[in-house]
Backbone as ProteinMPNN parsed JSONL, in Angstrom:
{"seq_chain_A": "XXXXXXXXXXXXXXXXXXXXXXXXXXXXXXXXXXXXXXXXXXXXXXXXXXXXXXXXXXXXXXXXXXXXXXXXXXXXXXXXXXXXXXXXXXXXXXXXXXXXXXXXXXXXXXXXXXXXXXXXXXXXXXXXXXXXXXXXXXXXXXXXXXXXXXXXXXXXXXXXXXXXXXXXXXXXXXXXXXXXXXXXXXXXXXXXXXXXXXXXXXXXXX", "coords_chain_A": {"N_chain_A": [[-17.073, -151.529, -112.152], [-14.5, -151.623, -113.141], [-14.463, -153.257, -115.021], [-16.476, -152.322, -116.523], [-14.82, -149.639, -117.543], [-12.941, -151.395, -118.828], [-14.12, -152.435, -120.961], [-14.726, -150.686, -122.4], [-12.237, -148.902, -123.117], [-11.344, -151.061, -124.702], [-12.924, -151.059, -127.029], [-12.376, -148.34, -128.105], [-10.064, -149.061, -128.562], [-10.173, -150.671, -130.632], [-11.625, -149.033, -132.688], [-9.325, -147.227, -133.517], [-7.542, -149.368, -134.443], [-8.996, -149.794, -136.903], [-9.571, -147.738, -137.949], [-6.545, -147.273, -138.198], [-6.167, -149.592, -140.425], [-7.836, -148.807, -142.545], [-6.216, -146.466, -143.266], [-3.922, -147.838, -143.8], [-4.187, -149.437, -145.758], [-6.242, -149.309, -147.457], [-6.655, -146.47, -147.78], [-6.72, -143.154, -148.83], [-4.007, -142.062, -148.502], [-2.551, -144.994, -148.953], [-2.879, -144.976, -151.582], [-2.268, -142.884, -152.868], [0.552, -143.778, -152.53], [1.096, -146.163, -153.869], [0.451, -145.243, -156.668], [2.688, -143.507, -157.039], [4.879, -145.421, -156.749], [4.448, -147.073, -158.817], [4.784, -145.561, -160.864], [7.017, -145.212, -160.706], [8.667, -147.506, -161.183], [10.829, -149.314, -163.354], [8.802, -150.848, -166.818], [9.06, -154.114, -167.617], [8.065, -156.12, -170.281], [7.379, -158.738, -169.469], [5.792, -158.145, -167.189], [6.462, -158.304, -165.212], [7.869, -156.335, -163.703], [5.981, -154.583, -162.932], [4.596, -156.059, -161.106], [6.424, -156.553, -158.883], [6.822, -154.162, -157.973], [4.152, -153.835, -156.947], [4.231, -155.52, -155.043], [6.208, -154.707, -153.272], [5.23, -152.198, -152.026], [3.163, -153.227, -150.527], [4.252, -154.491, -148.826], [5.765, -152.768, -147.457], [3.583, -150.97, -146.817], [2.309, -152.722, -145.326], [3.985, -152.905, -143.408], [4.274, -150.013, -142.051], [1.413, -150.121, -141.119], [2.602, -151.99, -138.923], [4.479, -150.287, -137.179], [2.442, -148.458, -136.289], [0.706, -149.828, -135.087], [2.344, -150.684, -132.99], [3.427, -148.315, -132.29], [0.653, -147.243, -130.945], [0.474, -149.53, -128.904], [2.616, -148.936, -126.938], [1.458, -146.608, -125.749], [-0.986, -147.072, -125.144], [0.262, -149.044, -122.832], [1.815, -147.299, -121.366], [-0.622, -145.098, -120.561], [-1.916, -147.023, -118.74], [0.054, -147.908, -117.103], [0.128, -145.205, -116.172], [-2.679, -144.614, -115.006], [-2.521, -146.924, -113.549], [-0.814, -145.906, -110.902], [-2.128, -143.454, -110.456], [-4.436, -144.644, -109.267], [-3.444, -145.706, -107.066], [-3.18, -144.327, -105.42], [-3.438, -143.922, -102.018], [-6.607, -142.381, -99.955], [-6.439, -139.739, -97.581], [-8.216, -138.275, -95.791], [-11.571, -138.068, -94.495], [-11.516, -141.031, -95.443], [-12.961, -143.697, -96.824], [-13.493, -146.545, -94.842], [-12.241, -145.615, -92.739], [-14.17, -143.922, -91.781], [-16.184, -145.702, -92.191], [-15.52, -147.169, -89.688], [-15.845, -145.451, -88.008], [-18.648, -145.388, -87.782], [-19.257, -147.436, -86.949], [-18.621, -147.149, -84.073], [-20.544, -145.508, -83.318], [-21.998, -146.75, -83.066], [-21.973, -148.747, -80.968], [-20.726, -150.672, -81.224], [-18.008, -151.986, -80.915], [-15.858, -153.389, -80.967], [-16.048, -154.673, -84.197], [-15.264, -151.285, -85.063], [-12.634, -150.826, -83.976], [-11.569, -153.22, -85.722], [-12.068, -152.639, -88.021], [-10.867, -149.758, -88.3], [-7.907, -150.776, -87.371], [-7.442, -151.77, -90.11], [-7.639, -149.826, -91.484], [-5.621, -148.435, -90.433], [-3.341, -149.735, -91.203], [-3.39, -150.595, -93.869], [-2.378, -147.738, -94.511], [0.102, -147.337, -93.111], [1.564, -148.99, -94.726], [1.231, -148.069, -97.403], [1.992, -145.361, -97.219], [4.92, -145.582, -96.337], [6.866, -145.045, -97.893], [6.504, -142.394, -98.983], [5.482, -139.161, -98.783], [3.081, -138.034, -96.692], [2.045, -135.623, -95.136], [-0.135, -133.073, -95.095], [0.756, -129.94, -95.047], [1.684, -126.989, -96.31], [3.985, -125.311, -95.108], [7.378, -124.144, -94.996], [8.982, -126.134, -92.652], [11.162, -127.487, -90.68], [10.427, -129.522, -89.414], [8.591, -131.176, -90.751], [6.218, -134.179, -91.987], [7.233, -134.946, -89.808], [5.012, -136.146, -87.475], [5.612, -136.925, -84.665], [6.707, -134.992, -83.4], [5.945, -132.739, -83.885], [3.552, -132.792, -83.01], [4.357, -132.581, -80.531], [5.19, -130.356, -79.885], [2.994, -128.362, -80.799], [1.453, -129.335, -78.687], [3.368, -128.203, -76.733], [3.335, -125.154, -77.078], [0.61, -124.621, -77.079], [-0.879, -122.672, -78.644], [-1.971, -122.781, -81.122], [-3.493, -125.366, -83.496], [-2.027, -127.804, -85.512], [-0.873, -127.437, -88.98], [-2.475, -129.584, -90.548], [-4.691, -130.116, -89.037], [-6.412, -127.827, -89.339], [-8.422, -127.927, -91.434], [-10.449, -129.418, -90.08], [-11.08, -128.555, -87.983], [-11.697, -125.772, -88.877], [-13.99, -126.582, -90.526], [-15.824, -127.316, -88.668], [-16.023, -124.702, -87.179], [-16.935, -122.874, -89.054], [-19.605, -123.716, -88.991], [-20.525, -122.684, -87.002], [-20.17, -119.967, -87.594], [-21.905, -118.951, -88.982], [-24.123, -118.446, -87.395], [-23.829, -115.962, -86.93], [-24.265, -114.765, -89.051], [-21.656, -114.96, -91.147], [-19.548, -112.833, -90.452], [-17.993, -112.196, -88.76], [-15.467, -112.713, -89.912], [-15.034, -110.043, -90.885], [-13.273, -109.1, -89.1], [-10.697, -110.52, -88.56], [-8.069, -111.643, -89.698], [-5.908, -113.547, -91.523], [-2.264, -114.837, -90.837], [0.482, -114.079, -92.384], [2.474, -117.147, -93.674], [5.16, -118.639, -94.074], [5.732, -120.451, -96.47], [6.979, -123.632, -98.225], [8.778, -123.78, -101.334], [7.844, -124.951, -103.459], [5.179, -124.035, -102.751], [5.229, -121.617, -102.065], [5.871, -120.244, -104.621], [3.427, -120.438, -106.265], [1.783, -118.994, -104.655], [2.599, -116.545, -104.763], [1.455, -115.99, -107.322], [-0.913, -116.127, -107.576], [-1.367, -113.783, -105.896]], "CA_chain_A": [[-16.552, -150.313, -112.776], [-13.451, -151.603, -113.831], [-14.609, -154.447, -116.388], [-16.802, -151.34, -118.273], [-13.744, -149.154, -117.999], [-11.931, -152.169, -119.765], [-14.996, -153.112, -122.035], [-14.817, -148.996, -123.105], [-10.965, -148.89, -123.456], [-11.507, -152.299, -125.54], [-14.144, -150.564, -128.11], [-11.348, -147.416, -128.455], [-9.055, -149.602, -129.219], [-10.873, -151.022, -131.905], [-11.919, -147.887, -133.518], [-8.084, -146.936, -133.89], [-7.639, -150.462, -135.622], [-10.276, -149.789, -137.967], [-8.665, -146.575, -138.815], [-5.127, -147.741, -138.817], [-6.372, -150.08, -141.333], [-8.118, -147.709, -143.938], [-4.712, -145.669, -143.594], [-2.717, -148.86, -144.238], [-4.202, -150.466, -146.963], [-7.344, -148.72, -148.588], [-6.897, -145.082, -147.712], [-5.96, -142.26, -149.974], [-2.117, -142.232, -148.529], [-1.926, -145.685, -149.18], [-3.515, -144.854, -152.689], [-1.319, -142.195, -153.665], [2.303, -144.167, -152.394], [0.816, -147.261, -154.603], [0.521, -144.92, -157.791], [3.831, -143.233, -157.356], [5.544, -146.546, -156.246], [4.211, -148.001, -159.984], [5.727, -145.034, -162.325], [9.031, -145.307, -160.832], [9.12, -148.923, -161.939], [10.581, -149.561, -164.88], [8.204, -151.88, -167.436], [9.291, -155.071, -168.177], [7.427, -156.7, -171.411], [6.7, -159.889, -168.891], [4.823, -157.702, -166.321], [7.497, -158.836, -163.639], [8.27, -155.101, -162.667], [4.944, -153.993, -161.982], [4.365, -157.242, -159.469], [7.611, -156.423, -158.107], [6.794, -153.074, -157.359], [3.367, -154.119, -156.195], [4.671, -156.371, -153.554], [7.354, -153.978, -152.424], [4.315, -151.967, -151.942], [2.586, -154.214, -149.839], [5.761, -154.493, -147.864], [5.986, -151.044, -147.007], [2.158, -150.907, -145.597], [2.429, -153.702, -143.951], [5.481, -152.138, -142.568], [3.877, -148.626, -141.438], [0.88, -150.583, -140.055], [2.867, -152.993, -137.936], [4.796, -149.546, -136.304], [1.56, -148.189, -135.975], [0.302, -150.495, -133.865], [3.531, -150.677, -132.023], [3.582, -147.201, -131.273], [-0.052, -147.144, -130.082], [0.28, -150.302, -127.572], [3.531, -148.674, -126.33], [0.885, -145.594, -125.689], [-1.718, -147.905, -124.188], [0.999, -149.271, -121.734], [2.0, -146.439, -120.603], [-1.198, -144.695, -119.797], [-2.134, -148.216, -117.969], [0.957, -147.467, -115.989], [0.151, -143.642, -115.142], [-3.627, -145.169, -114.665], [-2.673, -147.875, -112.064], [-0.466, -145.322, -109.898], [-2.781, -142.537, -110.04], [-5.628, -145.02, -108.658], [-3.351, -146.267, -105.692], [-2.769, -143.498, -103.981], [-4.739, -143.861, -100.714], [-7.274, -141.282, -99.521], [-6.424, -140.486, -96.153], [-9.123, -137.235, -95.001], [-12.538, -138.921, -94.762], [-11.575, -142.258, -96.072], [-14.114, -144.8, -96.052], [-13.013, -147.454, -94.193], [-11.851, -144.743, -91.356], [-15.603, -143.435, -91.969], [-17.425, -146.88, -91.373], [-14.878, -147.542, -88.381], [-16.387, -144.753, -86.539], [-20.422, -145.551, -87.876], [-19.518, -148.528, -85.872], [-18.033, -146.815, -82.808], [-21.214, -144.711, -82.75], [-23.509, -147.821, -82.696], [-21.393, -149.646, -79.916], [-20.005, -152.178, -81.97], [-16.473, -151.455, -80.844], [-14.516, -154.808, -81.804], [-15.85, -154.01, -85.441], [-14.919, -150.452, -85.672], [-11.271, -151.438, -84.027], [-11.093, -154.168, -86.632], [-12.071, -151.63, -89.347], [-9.308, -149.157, -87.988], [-6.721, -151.199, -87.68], [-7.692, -152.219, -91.559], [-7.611, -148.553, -92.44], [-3.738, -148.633, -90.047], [-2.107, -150.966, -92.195], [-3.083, -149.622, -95.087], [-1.323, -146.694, -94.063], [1.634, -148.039, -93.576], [1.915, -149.708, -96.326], [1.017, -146.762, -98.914], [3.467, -144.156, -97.455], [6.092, -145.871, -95.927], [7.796, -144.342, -98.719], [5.755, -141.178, -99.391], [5.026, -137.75, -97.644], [1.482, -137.98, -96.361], [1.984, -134.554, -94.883], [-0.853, -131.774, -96.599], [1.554, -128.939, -94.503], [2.738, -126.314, -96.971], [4.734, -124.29, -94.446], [8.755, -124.652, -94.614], [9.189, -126.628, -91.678], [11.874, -128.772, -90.275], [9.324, -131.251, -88.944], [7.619, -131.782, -92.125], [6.23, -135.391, -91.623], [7.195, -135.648, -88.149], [3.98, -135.988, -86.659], [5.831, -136.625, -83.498], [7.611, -133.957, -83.024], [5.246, -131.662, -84.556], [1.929, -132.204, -82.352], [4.631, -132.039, -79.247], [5.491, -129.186, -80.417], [1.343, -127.459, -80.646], [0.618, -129.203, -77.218], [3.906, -126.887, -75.741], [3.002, -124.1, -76.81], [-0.579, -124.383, -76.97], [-1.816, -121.473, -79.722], [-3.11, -123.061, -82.259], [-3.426, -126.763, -83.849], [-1.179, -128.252, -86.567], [-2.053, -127.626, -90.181], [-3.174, -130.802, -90.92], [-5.575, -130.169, -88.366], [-7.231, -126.752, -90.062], [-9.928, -128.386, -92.251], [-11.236, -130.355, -89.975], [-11.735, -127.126, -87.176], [-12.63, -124.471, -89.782], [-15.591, -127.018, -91.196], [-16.696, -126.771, -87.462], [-16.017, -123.222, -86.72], [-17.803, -122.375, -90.399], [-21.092, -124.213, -88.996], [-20.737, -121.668, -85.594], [-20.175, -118.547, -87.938], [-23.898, -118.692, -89.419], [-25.171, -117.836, -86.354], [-23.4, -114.199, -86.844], [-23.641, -114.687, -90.779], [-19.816, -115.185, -90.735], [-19.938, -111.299, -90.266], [-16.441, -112.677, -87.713], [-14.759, -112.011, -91.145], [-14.166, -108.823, -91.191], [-12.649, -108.986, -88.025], [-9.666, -111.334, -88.403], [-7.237, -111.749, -90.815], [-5.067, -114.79, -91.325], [-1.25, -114.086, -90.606], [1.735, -114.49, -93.661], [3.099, -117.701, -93.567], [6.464, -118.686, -94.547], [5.851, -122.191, -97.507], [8.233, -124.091, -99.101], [9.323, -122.842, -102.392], [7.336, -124.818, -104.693], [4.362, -124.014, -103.162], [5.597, -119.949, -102.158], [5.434, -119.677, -106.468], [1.946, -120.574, -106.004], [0.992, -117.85, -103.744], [2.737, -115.215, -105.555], [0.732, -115.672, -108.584], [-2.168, -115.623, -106.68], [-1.439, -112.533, -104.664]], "C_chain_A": [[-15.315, -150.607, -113.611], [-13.424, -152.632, -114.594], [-15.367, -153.348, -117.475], [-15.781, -150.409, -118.241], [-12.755, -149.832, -118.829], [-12.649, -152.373, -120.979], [-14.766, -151.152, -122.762], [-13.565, -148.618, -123.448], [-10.753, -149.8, -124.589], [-11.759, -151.567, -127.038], [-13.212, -149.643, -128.633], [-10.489, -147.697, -129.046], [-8.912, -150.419, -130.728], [-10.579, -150.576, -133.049], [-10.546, -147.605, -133.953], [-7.64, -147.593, -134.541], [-8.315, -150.462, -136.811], [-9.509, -148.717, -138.762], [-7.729, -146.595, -139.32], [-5.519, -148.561, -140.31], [-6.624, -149.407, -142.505], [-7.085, -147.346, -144.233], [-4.239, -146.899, -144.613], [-3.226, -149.449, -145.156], [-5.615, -150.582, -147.918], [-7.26, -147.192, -148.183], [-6.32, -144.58, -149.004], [-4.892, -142.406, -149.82], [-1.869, -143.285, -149.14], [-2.219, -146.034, -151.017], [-2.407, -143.832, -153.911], [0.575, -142.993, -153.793], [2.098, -144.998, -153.202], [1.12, -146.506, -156.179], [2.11, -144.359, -157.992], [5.0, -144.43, -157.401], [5.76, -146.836, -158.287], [5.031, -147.358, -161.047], [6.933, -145.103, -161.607], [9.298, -146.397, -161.204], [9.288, -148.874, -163.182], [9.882, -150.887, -165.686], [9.076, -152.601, -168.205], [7.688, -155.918, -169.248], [6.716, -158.284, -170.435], [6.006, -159.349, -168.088], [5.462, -158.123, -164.97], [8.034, -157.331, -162.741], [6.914, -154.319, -162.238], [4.373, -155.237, -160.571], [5.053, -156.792, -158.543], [7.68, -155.276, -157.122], [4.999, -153.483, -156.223], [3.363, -154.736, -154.717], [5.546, -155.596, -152.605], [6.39, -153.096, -151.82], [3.57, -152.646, -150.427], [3.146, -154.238, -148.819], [5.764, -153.735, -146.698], [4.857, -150.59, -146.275], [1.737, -151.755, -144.818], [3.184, -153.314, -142.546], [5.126, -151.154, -141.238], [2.771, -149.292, -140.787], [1.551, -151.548, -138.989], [3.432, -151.534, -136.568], [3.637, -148.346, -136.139], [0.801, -148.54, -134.897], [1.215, -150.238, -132.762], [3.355, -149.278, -130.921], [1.651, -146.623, -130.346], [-0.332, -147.932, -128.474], [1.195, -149.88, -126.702], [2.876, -147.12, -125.653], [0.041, -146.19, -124.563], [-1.082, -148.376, -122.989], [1.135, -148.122, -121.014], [0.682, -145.323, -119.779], [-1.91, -145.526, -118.491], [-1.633, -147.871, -116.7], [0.372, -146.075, -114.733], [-1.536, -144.447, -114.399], [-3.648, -145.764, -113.118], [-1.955, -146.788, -110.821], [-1.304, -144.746, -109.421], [-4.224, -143.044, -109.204], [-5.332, -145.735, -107.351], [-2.939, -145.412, -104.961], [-4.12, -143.791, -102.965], [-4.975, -142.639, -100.404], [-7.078, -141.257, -98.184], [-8.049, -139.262, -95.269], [-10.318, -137.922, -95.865], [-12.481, -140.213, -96.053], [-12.322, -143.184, -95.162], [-14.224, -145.655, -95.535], [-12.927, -146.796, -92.936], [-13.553, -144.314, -90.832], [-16.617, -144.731, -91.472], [-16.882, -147.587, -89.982], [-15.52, -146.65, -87.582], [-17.879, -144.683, -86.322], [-20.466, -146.505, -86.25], [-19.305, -148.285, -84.275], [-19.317, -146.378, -82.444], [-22.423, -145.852, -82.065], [-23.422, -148.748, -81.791], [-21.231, -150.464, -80.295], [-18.647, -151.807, -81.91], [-15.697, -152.751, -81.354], [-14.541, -154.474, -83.267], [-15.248, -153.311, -85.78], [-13.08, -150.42, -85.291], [-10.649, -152.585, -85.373], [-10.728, -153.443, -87.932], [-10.522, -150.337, -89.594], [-8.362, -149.144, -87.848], [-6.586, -151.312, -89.226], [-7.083, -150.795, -92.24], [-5.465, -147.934, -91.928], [-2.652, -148.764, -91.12], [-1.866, -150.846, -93.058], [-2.441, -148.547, -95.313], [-0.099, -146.856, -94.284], [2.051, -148.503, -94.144], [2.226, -148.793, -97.43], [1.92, -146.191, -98.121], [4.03, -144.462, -96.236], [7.377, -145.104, -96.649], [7.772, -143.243, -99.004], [5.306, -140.456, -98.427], [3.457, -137.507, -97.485], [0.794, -136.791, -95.572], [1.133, -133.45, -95.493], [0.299, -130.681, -96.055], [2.288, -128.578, -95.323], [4.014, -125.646, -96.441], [6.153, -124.996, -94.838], [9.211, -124.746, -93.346], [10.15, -127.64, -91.333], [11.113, -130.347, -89.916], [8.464, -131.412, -89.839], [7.959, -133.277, -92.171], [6.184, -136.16, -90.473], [6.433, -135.296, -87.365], [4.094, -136.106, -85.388], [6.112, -135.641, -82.755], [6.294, -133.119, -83.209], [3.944, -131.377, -83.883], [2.526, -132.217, -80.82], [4.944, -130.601, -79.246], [4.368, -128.019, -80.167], [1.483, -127.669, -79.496], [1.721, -128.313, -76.266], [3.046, -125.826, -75.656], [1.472, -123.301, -77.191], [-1.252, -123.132, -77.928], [-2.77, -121.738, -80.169], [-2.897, -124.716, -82.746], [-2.184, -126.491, -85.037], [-1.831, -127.957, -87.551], [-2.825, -128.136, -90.431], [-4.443, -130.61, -90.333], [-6.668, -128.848, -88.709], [-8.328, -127.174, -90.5], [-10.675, -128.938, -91.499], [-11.756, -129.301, -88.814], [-12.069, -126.12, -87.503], [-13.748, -125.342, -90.171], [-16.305, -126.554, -89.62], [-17.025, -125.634, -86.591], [-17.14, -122.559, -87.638], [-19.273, -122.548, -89.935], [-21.394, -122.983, -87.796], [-20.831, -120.301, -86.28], [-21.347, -118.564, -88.687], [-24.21, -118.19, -88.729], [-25.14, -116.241, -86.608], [-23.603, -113.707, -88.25], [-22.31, -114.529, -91.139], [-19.216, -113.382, -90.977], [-18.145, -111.519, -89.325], [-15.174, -112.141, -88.894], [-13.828, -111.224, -91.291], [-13.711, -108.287, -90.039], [-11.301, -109.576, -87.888], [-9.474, -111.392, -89.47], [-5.848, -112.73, -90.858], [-3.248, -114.148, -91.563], [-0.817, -114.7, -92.057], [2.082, -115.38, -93.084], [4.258, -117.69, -94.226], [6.078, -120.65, -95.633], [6.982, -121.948, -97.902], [7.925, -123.484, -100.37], [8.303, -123.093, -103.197], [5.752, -124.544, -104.544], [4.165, -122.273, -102.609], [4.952, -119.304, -103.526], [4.092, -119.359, -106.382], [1.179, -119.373, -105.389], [1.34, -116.596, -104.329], [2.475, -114.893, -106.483], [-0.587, -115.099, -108.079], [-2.224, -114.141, -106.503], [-1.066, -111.224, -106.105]], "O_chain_A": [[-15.077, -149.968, -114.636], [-12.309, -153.031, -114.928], [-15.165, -153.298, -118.688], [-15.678, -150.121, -119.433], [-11.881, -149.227, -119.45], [-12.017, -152.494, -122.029], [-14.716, -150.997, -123.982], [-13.65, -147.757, -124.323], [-10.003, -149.404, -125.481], [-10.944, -151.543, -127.96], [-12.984, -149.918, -129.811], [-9.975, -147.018, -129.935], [-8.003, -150.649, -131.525], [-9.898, -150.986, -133.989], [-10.53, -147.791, -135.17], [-7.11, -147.056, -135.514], [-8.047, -151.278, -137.692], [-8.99, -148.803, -139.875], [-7.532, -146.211, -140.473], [-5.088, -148.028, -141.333], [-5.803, -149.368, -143.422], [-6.658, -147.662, -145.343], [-4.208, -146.886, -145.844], [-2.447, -150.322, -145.537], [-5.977, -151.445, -148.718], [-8.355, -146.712, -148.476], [-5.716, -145.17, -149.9], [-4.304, -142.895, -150.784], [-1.018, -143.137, -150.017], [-1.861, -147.062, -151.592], [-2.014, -143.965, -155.07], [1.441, -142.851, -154.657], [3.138, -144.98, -153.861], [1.938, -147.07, -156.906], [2.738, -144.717, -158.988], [5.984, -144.262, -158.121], [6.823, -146.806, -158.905], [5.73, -147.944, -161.874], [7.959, -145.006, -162.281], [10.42, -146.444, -161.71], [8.462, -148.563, -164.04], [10.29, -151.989, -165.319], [9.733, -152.166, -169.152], [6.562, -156.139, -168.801], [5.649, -158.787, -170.788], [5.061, -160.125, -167.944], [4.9, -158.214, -163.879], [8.436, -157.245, -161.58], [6.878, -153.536, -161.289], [3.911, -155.054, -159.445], [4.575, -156.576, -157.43], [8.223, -155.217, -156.018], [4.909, -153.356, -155.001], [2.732, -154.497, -153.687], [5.605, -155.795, -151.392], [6.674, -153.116, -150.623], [3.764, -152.129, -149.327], [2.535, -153.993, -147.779], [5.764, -153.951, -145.486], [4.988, -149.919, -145.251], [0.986, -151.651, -143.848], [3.029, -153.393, -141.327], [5.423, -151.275, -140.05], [2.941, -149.177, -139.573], [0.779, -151.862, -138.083], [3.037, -151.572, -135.402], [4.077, -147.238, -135.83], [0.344, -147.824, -134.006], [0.88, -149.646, -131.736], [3.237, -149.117, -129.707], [1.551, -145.834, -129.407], [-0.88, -147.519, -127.452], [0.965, -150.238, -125.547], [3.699, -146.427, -125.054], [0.212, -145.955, -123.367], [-1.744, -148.199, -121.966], [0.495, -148.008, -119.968], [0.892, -144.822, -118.675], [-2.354, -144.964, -117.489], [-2.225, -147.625, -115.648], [0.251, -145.927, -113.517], [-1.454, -144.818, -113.229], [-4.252, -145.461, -112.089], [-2.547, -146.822, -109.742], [-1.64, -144.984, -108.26], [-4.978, -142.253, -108.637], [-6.181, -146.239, -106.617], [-2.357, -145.637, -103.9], [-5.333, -143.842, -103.17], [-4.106, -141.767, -100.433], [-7.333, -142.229, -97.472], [-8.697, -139.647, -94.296], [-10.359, -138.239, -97.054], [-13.1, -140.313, -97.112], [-12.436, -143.447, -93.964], [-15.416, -145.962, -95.561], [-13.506, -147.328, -91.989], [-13.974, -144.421, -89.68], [-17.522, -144.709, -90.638], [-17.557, -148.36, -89.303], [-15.792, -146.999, -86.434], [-18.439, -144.225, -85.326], [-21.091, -146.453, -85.191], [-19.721, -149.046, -83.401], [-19.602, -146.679, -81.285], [-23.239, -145.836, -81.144], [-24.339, -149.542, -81.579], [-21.651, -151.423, -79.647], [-18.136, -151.296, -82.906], [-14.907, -152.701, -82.297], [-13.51, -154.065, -83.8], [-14.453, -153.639, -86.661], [-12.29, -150.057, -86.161], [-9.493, -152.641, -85.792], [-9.723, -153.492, -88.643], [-9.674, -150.144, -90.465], [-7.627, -148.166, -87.982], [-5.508, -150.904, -89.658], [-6.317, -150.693, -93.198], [-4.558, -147.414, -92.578], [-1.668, -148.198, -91.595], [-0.727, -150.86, -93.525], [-1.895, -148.404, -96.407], [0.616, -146.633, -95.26], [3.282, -148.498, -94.158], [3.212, -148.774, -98.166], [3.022, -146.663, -98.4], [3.786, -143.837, -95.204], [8.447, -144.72, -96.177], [8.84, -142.733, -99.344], [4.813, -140.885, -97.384], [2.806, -136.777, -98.232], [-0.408, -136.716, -95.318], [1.65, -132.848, -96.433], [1.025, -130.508, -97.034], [3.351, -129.158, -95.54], [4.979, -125.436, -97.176], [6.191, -126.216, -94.997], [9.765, -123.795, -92.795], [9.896, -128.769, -91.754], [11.239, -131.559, -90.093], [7.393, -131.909, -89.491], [9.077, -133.777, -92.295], [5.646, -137.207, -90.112], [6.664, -134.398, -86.555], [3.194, -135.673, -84.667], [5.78, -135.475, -81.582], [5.665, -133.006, -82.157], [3.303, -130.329, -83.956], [1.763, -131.986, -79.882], [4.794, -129.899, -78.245], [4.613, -126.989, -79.539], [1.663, -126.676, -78.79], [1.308, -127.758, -75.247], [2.284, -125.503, -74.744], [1.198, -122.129, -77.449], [-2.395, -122.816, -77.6], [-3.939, -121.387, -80.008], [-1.947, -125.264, -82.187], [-1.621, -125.443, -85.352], [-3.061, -128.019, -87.543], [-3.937, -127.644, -90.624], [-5.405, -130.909, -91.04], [-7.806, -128.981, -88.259], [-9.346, -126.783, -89.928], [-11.793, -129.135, -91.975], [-12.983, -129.227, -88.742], [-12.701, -125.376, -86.754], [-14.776, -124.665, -90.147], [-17.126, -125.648, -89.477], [-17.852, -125.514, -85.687], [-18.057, -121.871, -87.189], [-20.133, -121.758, -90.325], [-22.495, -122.433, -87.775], [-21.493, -119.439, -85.702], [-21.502, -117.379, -88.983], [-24.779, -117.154, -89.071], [-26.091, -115.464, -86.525], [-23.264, -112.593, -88.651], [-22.137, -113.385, -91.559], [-18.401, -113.087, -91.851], [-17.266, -110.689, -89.556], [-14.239, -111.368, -88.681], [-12.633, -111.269, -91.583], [-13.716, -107.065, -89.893], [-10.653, -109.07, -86.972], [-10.34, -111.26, -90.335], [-4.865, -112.486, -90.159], [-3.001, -113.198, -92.306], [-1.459, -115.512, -92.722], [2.225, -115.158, -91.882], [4.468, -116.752, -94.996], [6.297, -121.769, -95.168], [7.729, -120.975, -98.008], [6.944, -122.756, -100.518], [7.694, -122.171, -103.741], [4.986, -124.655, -105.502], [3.07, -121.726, -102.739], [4.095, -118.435, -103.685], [3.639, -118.215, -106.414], [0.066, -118.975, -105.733], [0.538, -115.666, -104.412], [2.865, -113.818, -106.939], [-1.104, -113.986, -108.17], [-3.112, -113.433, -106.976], [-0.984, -110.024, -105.842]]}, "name": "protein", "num_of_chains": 1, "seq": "XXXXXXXXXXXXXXXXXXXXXXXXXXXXXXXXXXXXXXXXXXXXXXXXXXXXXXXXXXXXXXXXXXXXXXXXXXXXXXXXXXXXXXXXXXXXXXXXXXXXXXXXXXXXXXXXXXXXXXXXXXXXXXXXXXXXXXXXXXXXXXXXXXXXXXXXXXXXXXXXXXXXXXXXXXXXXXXXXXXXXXXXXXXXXXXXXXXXXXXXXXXXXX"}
C-alpha cells in the first residue's frame, strides 16, 4: 500500500512539473512578460539590447520556476509530516493485534495470545506515554487515571466507566431486539457535566 501511495504521489508530482514548466517557459504568462520585457528595451543598431533583454528574460523564468518548485516541495514536506503523524496514532478499541491475541485465547493457544498481548502492551506504552488515551468527555479530575477511576466505579458500584459504554451498549443493543428496542421509550440518559471543548459541541447539537 505504501509503495502505490508513493508510486501515485510520484505521478502528481510530475503532472505539477509539467505544468510548472508550460507556465515557466512556453505559457502565455511567460509569453506576454517576454513581449513587454522586449519594448522596454531600448534598440541598439548591434542587436546587443534585445539579447540583453532576452537573457534577463530567461533569468527571471528561471527565477519564478526555481521558487515554484521550492514552494511546492516545502508543501510536499509538510503534508509528509501531517501524513506520517496522522498514520501513527495507535488504534486502541478493537485493535488487531489485541483482536488476534484473543482468536488465540479462544483456540487454547495461550503462550501465543500472551505473546500477542504483551506485543499489543508495549505498544501502548510507547504511543501514549505522552498522550491522553482517555475517550471520557466528562469534566473529571481523574481524567486518565484509570486507577483511580475504575476504584472509584467498583465503590460505588452504579454504573461502569465511560470508556467502558461502547463496549456494554453493543451488547445490551443485541438484547433490545428481542423487545424491538421498544426499552427506549422508557429511559432517558441523564445531563452530564463535559469539559468545555467538548460542552460547545453539545450545545450546537441541542
Amino acid at each position: 500500500m505504501e509503495k502505490e501511495r508513493e508510486r501515485g504521489g510520484g505521478q502528481k508530482e510530475q503532472e505539477v512539473d509539467r505544468l510548472h514548466l508550460r507556465l515557466g517557459e512556453g505559457g502565455e504568462k511567460a509569453e506576454v512578460e517576454q513581449q513587454d520585457g522586449a519594448a522596454a528595451q531600448p534598440h541598439r543598431r548591434d542587436g546587443g539590447g534585445s539579447k540583453d533583454g532576452q537573457q534577463r528574460e530567461k533569468g527571471k523564468l528561471r527565477k519564478n520556476h526555481l521558487l515554484i518548485r521550492m514552494e511546492k516541495e516545502r508543501a510536499t514536506c509538510y503534508n509528509r509530516r501531517r501524513n506520517y503523524k496522522e498514520e501513527k496514532i495507535m488504534q486502541i478499541e478493537k485493535n488487531p493485534k489485541q483482536l488476534a491475541a484473543m482468536e488465540q485465547f479462544h483456540k487454547g493457544n495461550r503462550p501465543e495470545g500472551l505473546r500477542l498481548q504483551e506485543e499489543f502492551a508495549a505498544q501502548f506504552r510507547e504511543e501514549y506515554k505522552d498522550k491522553d488515551h482517555c475517550p471520557c468527555q466528562k469534566a473529571c479530575r481523574y481524567h486518565g487515571n484509570c486507577k483511580e477511576c475504575v476504584a472509584i466505579h467498583r465503590a460505588h458500584q452504579e454504573h461502569v466507566p465511560n470508556c467502558m459504554r461502547p463496549i456494554l451498549n453493543a451488547k445490551i443493543k443485541l438484547l433490545s431486539e428481542l423487545t424491538e428496542h421498544t426499552l427506549a421509550y422508557e429511559i432517558e440518559p441523564p445531563k452530564e457535566v463535559l469539559r468545555p471543548e467538548f460542552a460547545k459541541e453539545q450545545e450546537k447539537q441541542n
